[in-house]
N, CA, C and O atoms as a printed pandas DataFrame, in Angstrom:
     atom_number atom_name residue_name chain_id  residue_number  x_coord  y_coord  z_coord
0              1         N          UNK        A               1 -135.811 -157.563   48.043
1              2        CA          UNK        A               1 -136.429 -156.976   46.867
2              3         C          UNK        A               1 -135.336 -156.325   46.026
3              4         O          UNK        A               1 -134.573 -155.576   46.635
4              5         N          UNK        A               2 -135.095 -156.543   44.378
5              6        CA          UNK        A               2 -134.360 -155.905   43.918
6              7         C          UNK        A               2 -134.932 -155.010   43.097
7              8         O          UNK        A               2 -136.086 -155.320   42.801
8              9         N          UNK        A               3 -134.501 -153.915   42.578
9             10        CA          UNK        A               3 -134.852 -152.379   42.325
10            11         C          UNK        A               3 -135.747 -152.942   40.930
11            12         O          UNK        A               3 -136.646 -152.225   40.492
12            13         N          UNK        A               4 -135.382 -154.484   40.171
13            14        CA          UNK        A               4 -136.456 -154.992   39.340
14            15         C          UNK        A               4 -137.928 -154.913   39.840
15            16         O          UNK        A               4 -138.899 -154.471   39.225
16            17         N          UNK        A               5 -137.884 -155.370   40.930
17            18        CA          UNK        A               5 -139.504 -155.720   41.449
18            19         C          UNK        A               5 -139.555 -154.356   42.547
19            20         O          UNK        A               5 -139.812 -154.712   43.697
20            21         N          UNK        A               6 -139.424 -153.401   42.434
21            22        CA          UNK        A               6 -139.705 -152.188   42.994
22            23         C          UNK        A               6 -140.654 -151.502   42.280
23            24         O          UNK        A               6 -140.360 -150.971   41.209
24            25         N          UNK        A               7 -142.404 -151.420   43.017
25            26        CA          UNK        A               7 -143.002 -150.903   42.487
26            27         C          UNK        A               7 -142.912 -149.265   41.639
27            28         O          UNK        A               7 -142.764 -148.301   42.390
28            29         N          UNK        A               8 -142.967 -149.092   40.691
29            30        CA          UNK        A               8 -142.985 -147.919   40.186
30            31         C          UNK        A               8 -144.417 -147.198   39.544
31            32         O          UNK        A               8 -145.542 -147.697   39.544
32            33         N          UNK        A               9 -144.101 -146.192   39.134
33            34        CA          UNK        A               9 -145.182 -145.720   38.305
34            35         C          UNK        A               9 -144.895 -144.324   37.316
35            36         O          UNK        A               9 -144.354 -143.292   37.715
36            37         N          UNK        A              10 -145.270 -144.512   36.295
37            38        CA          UNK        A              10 -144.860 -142.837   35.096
38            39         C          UNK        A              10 -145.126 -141.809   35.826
39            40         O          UNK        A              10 -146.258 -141.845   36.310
40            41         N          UNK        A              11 -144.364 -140.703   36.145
41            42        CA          UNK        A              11 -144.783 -139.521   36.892
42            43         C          UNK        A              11 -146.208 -139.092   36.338
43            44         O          UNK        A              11 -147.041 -138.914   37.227
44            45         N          UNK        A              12 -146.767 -138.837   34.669
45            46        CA          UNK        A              12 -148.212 -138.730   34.490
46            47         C          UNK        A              12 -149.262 -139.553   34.846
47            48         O          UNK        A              12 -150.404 -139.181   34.576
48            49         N          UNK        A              13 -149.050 -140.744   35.477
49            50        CA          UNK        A              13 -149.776 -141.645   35.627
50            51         C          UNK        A              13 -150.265 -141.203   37.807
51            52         O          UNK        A              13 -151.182 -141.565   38.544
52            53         N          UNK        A              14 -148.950 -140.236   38.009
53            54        CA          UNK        A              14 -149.581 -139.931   39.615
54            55         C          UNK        A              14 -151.236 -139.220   39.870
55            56         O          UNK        A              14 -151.493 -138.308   39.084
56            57         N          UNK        A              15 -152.244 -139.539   40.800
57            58        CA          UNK        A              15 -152.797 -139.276   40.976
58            59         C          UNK        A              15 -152.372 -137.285   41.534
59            60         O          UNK        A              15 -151.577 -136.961   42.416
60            61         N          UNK        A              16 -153.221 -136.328   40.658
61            62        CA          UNK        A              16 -153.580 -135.057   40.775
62            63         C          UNK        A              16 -153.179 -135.066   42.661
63            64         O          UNK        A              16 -152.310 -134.407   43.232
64            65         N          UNK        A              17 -154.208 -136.098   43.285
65            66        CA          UNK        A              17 -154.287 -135.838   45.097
66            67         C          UNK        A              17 -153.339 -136.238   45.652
67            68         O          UNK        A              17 -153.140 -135.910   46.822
68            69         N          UNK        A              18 -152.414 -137.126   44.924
69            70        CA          UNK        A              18 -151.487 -138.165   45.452
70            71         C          UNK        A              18 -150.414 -137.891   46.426
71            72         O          UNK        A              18 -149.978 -136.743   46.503
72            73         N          UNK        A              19 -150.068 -138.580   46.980
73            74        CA          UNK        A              19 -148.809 -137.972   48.062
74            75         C          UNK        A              19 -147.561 -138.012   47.321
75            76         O          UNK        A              19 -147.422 -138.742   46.340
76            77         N          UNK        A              20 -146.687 -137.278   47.745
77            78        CA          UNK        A              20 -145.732 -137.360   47.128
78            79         C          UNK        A              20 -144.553 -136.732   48.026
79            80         O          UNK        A              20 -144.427 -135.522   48.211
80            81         N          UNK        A              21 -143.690 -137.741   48.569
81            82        CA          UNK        A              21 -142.452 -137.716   49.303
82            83         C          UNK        A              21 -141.153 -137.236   48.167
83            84         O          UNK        A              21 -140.670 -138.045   47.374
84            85         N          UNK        A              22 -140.766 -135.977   48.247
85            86        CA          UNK        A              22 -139.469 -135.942   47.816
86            87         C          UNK        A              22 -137.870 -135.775   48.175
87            88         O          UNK        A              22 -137.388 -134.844   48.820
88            89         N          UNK        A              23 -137.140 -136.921   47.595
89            90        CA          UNK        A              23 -136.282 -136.835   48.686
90            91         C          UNK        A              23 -135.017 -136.126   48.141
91            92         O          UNK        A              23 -133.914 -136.573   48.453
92            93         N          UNK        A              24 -135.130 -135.012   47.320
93            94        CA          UNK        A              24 -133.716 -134.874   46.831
94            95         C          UNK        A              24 -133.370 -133.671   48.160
95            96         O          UNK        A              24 -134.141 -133.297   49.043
96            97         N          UNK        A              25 -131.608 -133.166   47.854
97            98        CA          UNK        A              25 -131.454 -131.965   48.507
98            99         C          UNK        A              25 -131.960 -130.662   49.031
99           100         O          UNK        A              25 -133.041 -130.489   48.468
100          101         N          UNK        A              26 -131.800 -130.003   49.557
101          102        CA          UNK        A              26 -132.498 -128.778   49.692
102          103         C          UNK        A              26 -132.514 -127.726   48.321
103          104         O          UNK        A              26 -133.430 -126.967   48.006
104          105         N          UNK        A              27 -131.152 -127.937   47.586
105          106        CA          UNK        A              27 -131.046 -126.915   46.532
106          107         C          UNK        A              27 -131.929 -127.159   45.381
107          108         O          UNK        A              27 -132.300 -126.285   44.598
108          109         N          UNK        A              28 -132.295 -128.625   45.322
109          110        CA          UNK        A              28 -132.657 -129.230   44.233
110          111         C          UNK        A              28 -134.246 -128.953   44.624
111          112         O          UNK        A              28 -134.965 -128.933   43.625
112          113         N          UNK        A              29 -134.736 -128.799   45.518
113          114        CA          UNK        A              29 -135.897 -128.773   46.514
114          115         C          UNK        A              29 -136.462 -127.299   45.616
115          116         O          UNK        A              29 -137.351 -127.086   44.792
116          117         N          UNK        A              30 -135.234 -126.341   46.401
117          118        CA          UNK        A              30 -135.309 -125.021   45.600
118          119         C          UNK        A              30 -135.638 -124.292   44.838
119          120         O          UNK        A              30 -135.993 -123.113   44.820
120          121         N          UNK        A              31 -135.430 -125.514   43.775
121          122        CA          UNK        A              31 -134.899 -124.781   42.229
122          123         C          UNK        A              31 -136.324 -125.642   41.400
123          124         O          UNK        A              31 -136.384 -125.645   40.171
124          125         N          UNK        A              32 -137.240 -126.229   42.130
125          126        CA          UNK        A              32 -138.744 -126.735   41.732
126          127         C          UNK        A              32 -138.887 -127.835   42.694
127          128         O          UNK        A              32 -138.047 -128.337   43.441
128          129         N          UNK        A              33 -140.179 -128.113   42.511
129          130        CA          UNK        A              33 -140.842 -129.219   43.241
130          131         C          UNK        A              33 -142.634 -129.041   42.941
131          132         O          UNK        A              33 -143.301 -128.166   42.391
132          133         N          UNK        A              34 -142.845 -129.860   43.361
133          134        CA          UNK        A              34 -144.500 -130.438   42.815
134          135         C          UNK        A              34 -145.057 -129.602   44.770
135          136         O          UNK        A              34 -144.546 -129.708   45.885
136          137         N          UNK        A              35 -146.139 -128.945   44.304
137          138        CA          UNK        A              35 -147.046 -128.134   45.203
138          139         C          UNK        A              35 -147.449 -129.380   46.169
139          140         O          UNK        A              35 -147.905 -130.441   45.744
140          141         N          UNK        A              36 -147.176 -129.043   47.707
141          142        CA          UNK        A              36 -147.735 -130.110   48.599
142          143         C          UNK        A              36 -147.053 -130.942   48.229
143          144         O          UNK        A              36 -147.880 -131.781   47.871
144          145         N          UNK        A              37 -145.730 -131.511   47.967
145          146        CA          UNK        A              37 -144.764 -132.579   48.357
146          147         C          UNK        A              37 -144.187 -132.435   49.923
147          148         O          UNK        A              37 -143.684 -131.393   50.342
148          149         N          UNK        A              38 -144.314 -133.419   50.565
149          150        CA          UNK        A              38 -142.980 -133.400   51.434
150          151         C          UNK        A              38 -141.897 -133.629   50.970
151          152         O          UNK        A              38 -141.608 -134.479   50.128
152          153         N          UNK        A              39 -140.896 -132.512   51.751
153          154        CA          UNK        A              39 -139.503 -132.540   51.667
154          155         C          UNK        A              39 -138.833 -133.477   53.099
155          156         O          UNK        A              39 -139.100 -133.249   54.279
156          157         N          UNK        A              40 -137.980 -134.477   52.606
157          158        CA          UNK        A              40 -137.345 -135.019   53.389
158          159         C          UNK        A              40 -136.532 -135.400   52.396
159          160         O          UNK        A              40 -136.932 -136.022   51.412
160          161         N          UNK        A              41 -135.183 -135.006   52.615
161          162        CA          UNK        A              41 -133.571 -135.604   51.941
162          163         C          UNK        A              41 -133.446 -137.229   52.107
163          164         O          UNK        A              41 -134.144 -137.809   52.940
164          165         N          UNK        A              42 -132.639 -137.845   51.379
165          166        CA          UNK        A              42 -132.716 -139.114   51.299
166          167         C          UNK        A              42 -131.877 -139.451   52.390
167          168         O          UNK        A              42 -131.899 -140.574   52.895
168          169         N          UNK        A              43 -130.911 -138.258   52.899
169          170        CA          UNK        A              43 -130.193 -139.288   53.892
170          171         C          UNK        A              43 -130.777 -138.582   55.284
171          172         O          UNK        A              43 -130.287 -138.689   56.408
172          173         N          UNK        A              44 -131.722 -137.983   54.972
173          174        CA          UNK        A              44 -132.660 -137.903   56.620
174          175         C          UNK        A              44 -134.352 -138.798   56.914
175          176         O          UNK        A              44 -135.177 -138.490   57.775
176          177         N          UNK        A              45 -134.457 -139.906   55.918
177          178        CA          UNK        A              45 -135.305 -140.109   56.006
178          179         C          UNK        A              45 -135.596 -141.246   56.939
179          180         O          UNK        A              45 -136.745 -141.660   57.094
180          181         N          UNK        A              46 -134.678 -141.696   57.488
181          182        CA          UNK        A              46 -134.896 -142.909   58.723
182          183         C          UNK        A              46 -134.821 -141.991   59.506
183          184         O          UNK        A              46 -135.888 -142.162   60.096
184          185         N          UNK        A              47 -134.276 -140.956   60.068
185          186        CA          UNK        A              47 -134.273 -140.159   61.549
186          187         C          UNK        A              47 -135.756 -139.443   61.358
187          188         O          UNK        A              47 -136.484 -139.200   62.320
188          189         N          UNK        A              48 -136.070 -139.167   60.119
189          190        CA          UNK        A              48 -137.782 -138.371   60.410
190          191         C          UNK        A              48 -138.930 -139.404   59.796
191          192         O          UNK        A              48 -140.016 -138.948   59.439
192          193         N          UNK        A              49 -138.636 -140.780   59.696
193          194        CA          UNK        A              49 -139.703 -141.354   59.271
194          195         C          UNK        A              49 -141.199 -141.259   60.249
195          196         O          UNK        A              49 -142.340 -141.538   59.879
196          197         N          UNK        A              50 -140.885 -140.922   61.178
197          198        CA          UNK        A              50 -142.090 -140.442   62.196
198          199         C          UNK        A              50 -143.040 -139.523   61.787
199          200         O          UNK        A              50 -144.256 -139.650   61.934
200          201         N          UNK        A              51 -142.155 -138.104   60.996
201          202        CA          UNK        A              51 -142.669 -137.442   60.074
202          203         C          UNK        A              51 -143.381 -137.669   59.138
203          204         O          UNK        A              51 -144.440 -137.095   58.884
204          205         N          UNK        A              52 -142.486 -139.172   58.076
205          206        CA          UNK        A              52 -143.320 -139.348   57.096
206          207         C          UNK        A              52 -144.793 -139.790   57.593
207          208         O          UNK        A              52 -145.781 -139.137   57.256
208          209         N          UNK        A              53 -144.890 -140.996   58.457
209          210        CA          UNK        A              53 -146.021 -141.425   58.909
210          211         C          UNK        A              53 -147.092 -140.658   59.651
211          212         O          UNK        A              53 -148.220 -141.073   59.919
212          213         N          UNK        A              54 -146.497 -139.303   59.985
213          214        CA          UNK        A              54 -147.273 -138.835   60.774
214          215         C          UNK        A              54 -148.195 -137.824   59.507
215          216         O          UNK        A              54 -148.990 -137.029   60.009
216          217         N          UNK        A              55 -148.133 -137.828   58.280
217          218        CA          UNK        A              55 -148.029 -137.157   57.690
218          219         C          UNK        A              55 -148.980 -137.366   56.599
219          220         O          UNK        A              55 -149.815 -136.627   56.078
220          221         N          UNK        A              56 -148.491 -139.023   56.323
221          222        CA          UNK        A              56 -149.290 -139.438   55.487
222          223         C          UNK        A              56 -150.744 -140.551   56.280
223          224         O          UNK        A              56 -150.579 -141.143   57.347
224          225         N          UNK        A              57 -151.906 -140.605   55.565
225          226        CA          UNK        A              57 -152.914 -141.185   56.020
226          227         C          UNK        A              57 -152.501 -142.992   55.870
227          228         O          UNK        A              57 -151.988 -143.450   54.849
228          229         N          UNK        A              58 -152.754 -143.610   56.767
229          230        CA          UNK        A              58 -152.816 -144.938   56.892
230          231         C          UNK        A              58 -153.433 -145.614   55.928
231          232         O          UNK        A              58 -154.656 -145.541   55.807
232          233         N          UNK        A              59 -152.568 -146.462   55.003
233          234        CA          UNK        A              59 -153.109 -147.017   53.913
234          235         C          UNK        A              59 -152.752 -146.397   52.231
235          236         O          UNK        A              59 -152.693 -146.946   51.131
236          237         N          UNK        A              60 -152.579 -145.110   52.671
237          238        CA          UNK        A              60 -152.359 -143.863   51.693
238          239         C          UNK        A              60 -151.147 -144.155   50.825
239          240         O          UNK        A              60 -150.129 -144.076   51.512
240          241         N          UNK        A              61 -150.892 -144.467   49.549
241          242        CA          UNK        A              61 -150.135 -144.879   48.697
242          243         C          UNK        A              61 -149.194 -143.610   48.976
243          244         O          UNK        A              61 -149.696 -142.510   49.210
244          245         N          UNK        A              62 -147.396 -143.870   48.930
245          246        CA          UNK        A              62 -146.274 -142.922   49.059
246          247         C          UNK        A              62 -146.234 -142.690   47.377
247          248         O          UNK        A              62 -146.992 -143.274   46.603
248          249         N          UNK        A              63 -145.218 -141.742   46.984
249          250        CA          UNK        A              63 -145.116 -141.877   45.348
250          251         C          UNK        A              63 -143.608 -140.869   45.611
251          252         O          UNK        A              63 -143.505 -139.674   45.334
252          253         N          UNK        A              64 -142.509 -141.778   46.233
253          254        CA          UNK        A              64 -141.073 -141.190   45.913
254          255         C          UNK        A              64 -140.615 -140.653   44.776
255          256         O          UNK        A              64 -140.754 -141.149   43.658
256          257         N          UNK        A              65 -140.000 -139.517   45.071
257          258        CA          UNK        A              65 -139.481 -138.738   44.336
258          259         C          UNK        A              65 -138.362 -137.969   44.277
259          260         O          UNK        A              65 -138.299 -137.001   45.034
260          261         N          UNK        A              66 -137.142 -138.285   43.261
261          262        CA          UNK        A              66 -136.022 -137.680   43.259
262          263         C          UNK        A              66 -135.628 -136.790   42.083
263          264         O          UNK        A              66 -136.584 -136.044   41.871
264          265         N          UNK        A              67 -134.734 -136.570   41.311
265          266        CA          UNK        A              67 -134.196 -136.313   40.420
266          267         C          UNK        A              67 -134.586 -136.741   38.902
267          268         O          UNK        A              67 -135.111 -136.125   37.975
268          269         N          UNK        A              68 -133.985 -138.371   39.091
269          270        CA          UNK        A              68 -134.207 -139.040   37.766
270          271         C          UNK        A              68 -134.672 -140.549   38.495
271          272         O          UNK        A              68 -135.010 -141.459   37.738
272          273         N          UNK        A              69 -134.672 -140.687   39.408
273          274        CA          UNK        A              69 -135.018 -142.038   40.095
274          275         C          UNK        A              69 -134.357 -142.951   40.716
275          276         O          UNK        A              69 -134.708 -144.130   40.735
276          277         N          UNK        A              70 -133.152 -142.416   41.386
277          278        CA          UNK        A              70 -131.807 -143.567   41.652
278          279         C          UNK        A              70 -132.348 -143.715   43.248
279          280         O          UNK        A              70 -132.682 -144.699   43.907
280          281         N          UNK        A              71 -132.262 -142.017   43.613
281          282        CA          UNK        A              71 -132.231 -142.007   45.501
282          283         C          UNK        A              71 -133.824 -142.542   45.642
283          284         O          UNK        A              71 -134.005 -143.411   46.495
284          285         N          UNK        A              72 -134.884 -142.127   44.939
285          286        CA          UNK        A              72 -136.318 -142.373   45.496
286          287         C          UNK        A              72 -136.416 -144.170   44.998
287          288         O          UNK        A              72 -137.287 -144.695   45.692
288          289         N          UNK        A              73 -135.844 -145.084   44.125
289          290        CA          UNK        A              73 -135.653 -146.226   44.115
290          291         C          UNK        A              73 -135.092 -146.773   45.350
291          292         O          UNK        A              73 -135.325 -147.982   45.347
292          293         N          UNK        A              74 -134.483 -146.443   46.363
293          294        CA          UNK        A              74 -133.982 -146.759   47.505
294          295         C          UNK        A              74 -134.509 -146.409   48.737
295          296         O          UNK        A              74 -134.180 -147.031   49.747
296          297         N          UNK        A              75 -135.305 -145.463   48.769
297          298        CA          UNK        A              75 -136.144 -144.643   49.424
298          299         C          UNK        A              75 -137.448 -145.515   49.322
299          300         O          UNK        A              75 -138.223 -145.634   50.271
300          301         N          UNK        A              76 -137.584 -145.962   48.415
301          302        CA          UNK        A              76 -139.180 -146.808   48.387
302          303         C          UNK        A              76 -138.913 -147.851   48.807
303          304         O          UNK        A              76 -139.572 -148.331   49.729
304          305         N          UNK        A              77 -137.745 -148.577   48.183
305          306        CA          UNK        A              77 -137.380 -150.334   48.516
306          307         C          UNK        A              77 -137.281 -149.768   50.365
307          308         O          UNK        A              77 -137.818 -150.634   51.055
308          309         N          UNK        A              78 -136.948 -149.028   50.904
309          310        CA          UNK        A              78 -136.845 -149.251   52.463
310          311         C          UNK        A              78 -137.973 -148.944   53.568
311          312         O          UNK        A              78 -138.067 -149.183   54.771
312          313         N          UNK        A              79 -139.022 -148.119   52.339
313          314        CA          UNK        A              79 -140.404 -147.433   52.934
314          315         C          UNK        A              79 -141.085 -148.662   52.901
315          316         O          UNK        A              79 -141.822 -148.740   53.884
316          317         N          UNK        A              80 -141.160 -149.930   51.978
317          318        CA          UNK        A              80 -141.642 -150.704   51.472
318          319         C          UNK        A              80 -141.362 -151.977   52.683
319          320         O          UNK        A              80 -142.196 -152.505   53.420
320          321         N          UNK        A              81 -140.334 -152.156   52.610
321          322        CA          UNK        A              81 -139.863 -152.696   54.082
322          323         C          UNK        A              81 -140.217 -152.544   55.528
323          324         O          UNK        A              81 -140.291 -153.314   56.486
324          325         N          UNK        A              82 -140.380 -151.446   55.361
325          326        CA          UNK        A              82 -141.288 -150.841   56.623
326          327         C          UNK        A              82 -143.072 -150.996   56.925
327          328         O          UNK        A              82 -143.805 -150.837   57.902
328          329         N          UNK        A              83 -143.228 -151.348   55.658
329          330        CA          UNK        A              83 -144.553 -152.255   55.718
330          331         C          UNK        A              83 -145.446 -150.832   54.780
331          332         O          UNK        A              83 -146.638 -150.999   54.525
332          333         N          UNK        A              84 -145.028 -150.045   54.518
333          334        CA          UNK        A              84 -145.697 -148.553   53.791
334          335         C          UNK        A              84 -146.157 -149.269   52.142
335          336         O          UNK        A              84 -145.606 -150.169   51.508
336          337         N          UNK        A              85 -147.366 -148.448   51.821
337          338        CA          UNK        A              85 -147.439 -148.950   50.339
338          339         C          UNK        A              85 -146.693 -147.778   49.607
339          340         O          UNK        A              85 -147.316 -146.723   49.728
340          341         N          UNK        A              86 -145.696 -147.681   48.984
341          342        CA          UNK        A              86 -144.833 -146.854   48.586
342          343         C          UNK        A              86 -144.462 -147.234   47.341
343          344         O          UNK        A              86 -144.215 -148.423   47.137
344          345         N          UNK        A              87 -144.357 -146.232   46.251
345          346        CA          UNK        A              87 -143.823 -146.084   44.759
346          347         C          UNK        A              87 -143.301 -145.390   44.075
347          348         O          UNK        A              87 -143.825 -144.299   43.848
348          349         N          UNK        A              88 -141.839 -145.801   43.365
349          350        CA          UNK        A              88 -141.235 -145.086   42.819
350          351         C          UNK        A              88 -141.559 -144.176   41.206
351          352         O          UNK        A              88 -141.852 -144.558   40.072
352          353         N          UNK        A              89 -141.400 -143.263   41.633
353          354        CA          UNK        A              89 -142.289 -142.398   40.502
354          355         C          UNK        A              89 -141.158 -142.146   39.650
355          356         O          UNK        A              89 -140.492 -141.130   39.846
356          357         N          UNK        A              90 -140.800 -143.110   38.542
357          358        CA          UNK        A              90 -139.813 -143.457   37.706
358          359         C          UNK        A              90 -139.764 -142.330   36.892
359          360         O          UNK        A              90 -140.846 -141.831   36.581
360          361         N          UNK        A              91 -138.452 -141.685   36.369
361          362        CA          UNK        A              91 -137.460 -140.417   35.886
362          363         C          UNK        A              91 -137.765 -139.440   36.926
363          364         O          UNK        A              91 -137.665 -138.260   36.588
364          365         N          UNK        A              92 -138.098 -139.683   38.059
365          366        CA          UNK        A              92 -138.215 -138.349   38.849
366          367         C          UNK        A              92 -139.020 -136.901   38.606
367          368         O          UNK        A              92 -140.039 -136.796   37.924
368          369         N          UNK        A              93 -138.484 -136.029   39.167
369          370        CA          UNK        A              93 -138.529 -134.472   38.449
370          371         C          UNK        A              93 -138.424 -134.376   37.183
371          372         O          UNK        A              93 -139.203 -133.757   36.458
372          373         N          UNK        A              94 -137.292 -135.084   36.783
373          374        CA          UNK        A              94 -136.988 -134.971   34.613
374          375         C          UNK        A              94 -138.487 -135.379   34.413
375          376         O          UNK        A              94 -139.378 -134.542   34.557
376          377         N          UNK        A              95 -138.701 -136.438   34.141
377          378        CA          UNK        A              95 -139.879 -137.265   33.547
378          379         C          UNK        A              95 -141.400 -136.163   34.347
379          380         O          UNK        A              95 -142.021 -135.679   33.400
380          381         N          UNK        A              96 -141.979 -135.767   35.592
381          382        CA          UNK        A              96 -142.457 -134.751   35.956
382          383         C          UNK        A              96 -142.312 -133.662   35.169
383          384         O          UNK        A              96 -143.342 -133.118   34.772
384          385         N          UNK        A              97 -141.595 -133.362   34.955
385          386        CA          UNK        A              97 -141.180 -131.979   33.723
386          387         C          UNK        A              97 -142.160 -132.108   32.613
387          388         O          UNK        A              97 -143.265 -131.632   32.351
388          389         N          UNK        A              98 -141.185 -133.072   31.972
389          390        CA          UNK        A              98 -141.327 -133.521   30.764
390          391         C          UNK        A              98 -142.748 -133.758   30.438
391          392         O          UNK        A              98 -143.001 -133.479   29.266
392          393         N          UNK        A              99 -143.511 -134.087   30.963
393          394        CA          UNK        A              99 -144.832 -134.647   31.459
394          395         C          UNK        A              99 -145.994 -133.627   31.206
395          396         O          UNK        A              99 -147.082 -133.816   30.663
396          397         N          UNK        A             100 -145.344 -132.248   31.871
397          398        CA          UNK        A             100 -146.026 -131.101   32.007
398          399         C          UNK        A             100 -147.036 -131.118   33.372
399          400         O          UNK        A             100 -148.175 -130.658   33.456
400          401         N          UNK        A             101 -146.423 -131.641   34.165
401          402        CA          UNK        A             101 -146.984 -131.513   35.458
402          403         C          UNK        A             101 -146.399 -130.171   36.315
403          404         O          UNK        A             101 -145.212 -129.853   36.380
404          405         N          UNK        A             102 -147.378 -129.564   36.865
405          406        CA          UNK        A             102 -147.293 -128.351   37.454
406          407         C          UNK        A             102 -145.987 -128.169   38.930
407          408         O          UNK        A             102 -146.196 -128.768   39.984
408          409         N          UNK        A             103 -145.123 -127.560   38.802
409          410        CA          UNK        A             103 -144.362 -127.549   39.654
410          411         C          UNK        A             103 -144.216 -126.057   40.028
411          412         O          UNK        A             103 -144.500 -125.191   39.202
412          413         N          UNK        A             104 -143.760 -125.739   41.313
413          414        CA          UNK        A             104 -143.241 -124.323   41.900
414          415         C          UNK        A             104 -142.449 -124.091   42.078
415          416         O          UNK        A             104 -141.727 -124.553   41.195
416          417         N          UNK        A             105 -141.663 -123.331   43.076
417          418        CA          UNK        A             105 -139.828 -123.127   43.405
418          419         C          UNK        A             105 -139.297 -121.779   41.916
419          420         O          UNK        A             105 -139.638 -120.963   41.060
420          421         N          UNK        A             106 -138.189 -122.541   42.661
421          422        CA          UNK        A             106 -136.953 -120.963   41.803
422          423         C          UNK        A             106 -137.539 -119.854   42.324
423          424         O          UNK        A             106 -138.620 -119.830   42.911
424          425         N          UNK        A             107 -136.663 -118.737   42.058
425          426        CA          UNK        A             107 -136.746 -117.048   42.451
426          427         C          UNK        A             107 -137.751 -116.321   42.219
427          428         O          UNK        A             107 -137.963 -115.393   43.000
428          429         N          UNK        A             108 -138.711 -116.548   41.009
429          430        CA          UNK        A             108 -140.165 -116.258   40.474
430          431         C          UNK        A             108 -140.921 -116.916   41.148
431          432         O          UNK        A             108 -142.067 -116.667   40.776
432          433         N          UNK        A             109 -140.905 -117.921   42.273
433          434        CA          UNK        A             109 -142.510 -118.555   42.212
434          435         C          UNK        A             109 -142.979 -119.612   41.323
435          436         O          UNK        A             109 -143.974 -120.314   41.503
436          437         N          UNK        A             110 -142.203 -119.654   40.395
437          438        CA          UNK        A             110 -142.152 -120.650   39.358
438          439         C          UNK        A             110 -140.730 -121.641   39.152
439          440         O          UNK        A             110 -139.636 -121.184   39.484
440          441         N          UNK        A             111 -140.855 -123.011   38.584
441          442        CA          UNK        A             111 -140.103 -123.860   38.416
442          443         C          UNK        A             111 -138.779 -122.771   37.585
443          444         O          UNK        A             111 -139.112 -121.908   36.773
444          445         N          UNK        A             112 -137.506 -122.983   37.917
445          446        CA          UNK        A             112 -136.901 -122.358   37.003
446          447         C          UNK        A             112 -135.487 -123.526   36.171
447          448         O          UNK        A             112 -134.586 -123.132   35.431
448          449         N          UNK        A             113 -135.761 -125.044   36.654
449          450        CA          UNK        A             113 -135.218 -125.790   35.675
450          451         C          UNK        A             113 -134.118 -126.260   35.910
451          452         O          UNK        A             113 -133.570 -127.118   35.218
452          453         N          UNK        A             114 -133.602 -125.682   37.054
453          454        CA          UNK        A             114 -132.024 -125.820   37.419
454          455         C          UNK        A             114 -131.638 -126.892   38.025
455          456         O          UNK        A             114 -130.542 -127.440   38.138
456          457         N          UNK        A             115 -132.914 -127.175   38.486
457          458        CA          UNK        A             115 -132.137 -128.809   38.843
458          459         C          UNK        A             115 -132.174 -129.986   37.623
459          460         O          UNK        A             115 -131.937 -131.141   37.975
460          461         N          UNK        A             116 -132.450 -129.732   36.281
461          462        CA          UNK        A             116 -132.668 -130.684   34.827
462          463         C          UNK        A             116 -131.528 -130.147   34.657
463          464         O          UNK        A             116 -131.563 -130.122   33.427
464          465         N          UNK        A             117 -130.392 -129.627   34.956
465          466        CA          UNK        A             117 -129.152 -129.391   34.139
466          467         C          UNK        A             117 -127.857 -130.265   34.314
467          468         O          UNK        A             117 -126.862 -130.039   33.625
């Protein structure tokens, strides 16, 4: 599969209930994230994929999530492989932002932006 035919989808277009795997760093984790995401880093996600599955419901659409979309494009093409229905939620966090979808994190309790810089 090349990152052409890698299912995606507009971060506004995610379902409100939807799952949502994010795989950036811890700092980036930090500094915002979407309420009820899992956190798993992109380069721990084959040692805890047990996690992911244990996690998500059977059948239950994934909706990867990184930054701007490079690591969760790679993250899906291998979830996808694994037989998971999984999708890359194209511009990441930026495009989530941008969107006006509700996020938490930073020092307030609230998104504070630092990872869009």
């Amino acid at each position: 599969m090349h990152f052409a035919q890698l299912p995606q989808m507009e971060a506004a277009a995610v379902p409100a209930d939807g799952f949502l795997l994010d795989v950036r760093e811890d700092d980036e984790w930090a500094a915002g994230h979407v309420e009820g995401a899992l956190h798993i880093p992109m380069s721990q996600v084959v040692a805890r994929f047990g996690e992911l599955t244990e996690s998500v419901d059977e059948g239950r659409r994934v909706h990867v999530m990184c930054r701007v979309g490079g690591r969760s494009a790679q993250v899906t093409q291998y979830l996808v492989a694994q037989g998971l229905d999984a999708v890359n939620v194209d511009g990441g966090m930026l495009a989530w932002e941008a969107s006006g979808r509700p996020m938490v994190g930073g020092q307030d309790g609230t998104a504070d932006g630092a990872f869009v810089l």
